[in-house]
C-alpha positions in Angstrom: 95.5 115.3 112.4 92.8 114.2 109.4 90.4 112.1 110.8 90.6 108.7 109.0 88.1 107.7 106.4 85.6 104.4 107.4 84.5 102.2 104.7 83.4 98.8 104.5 86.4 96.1 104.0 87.0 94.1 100.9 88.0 91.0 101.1 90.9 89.9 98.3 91.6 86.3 97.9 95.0 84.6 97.0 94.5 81.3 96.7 93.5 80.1 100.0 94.3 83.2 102.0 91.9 85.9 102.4 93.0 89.8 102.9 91.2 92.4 104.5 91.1 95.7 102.5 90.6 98.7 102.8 90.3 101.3 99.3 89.6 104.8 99.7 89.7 107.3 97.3 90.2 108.0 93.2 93.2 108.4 91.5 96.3 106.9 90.7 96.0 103.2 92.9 98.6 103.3 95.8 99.0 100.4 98.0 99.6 100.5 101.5 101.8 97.5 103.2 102.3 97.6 107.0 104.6 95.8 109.2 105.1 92.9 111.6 102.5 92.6 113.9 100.6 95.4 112.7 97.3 95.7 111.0 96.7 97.9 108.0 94.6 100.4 109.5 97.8 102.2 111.2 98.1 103.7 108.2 94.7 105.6 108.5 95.8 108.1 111.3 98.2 110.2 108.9 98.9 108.2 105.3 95.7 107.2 104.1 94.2 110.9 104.5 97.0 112.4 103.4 97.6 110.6 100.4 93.5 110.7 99.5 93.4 114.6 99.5 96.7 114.3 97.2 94.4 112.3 94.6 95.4 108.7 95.1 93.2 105.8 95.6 94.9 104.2 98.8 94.5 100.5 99.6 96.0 99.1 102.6 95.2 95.5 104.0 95.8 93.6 106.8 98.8 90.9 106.1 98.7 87.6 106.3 98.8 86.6 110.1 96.9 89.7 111.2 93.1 89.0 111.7 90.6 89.4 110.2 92.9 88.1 107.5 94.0 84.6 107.3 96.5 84.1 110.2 97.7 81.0 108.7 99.4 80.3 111.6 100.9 76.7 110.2 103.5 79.4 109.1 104.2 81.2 105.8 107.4 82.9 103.6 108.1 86.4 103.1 107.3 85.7 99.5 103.5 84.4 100.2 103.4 87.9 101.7 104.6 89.2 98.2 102.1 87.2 96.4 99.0 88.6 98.3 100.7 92.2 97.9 100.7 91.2 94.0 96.9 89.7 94.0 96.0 92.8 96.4 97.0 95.1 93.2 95.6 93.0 90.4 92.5 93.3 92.0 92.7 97.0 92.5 93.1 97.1 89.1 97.2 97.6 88.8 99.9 98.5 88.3 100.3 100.6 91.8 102.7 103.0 93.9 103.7 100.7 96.9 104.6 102.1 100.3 105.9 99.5 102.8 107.3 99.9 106.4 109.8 97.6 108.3 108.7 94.1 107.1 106.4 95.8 104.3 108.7 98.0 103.3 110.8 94.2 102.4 108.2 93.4 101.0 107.8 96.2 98.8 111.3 95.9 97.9 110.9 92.1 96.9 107.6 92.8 94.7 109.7 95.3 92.8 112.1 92.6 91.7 110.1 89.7 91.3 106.8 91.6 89.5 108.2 94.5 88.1 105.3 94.9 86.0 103.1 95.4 88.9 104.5 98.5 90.6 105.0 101.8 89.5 107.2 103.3 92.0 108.0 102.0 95.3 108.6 103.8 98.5 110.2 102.0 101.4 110.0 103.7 105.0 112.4 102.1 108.2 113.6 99.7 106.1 116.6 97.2 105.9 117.8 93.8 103.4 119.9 92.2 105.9 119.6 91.2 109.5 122.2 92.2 112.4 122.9 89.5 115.7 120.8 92.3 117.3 117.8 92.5 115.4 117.6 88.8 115.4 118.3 87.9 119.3 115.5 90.6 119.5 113.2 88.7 116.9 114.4 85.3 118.9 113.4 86.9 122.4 110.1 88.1 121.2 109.4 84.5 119.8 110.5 83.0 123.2 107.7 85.3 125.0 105.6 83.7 122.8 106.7 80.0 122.9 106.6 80.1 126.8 103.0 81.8 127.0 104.6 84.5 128.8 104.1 88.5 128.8 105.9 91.1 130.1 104.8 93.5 132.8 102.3 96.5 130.6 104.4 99.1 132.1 107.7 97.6 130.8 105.8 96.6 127.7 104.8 100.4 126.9 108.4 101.8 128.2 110.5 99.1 126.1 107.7 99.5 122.8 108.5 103.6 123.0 112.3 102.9 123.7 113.0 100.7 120.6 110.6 102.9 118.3 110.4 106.3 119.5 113.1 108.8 118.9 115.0 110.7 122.2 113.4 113.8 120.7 109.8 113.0 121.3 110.8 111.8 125.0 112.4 115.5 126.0 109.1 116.4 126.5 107.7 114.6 129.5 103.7 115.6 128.5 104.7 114.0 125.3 106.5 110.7 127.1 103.5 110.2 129.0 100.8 110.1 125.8 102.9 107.7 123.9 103.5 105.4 126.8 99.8 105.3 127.9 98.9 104.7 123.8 101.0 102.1 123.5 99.8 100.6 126.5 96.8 100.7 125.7 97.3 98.7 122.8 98.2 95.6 124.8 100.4 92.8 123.9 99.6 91.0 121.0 100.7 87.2 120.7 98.7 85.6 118.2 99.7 82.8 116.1 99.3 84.9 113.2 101.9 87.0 115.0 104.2 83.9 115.9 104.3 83.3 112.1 105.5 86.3 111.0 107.8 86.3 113.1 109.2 83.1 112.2 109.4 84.2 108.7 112.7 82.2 106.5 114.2 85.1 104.5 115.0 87.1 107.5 117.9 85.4 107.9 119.2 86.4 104.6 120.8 89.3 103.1 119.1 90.4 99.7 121.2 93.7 98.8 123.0 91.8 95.8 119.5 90.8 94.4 117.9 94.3 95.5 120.8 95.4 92.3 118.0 94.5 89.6 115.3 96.0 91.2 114.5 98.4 88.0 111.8 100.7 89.5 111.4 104.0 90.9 112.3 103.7 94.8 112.5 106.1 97.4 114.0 105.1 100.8 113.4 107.0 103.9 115.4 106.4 106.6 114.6 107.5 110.1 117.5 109.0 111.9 116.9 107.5 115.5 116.0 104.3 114.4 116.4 101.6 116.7 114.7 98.7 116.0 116.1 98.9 112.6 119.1 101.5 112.3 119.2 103.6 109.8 122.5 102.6 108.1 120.5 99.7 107.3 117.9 101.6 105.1 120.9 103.8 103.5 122.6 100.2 102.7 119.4 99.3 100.5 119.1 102.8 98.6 122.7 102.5 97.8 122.0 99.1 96.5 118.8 99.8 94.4 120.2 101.8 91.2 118.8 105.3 91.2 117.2 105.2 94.2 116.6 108.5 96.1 117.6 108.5 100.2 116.0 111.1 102.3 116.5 110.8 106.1 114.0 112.3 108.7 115.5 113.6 111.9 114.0 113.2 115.4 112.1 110.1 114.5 112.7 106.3 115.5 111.1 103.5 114.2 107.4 105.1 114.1 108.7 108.0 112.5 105.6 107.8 110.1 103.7 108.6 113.4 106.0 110.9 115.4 106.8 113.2 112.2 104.0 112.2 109.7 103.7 115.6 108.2 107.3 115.8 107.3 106.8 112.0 105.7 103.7 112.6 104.0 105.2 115.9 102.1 108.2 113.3 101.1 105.5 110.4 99.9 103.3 112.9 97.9 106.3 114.6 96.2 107.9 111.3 94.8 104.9 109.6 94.0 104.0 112.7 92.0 107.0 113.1 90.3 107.0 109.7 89.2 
């Protein structure tokens, strides 16, 4: 694994929200968008060096609701979260390649349509326009925890965390079960109100694959074949929706699969966003 490069933040403003940044790099401007609950520096284990050794300048910032960004935690729309992807770019000096996953990759998808002027190509990793009764009693539980002050045990945390976003193929190895339960537990439970918000977000209730027809850019969707949190007929629905958009799906990989197989997704970014 690349060891990830350290650099002092930049803070972007939109409007009253402030955005922790991170740019690395020179080239062609790439920006990073992570998903719920996560900050941006996930990205900095396999993407960012990846992507930097590739010749692209790689931003990626902490979303709104994940400190030390604003956590705005009077609650926000999925299309703030565009605008500060869109004022993240412009001052990065755009237009960029975006990269989202889960909730970013959404995001990605809805800066395409609504600033097409902004991004280059987009690439959209674990994706989905549409929710399902389970993804939403899921979303409803983890907003219950929340609401009641509550946590689950650690142990069950970690085990449920790797269930939901690790693929069966990763667990056949017990050496390899036991390091990505003991990671993810010791990442704790996070239950911010920056967190809550997200969470609470109004368009994930809504199904966007009509509108995500007159999205006019470059995409690539990659779908992760052992998906559970979001299964992966859900990110083939959106690159069969987007017109020309290319589908490659990475086998032995859940939700994380930018994690459990990220040389096998990093040869997939750096091809399209060099072709493009």
């Amino acid at each position: 694994m690349s060891r990830p490069t350290r650099v002092a933040p930049t803070v972007v403003r939109n409007g009253d929200v402030s955005l922790s940044c991170t740019a690395v790099g020179s080239g062609p401007l790439v920006v990073m968008v992570m998903g719920t609950g996560s900050p941006g520096r996930v990205w900095h284990a396999h993407q960012q060096p990846a992507l930097v050794k590739a010749g692209f300048r790689v931003v990626t910032f902490d979303n709104r609701g994940i400190a030390p960004s604003s956590e705005c935690a009077s609650g926000f729309t999925l299309a703030d979260m565009v605008t500060d992807t869109a004022a993240v770019i412009e001052h990065f000096g755009g237009p960029a390649f975006v990269v989202g996953t889960s909730m970013g990759a959404r995001i990605a998808q809805e800066l395409a349509l609504v600033r097409p002027e902004l991004v280059r190509a987009a690439a959209m990793l674990g994706t989905y326009a549409r929710p399902t009764p389970l993804i939403s009693a899921y979303n409803e539980g983890e907003k219950a925890l929340i609401d009641a002050g509550q946590q689950l045990p650690e142990a069950f945390h970690a085990a449920i965390t790797a269930h939901m976003n690790l693929s069966p193929a990763t667990f056949a190895d017990d050496r390899s079960a036991r390091d990505w339960i003991d990671i993810i537990g010791f990442g704790g439970q996070a239950q911010s109100a920056g967190l809550r918000a997200q969470l609470d977000l109004p368009e994930r209730d809504q199904n966007r694959l009509a509108a995500y027809r007159g999205i006019a850019r470059p995409c690539l969707v990659v779908g992760f074949a052992d998906d559970r949190t979001l299964p992966v007929f859900l990110a083939r629905e959106v690159a069969d929706a987007i017109p020309g958009a290319r589908y490659e799906e990475v086998a032995d990989t859940g939700h994380f699969g930018y994690l459990e197989r990220p040389d096998v997704v990093n040869g997939l970014l750096i091809e399209f966003l060099t072709s493009v």
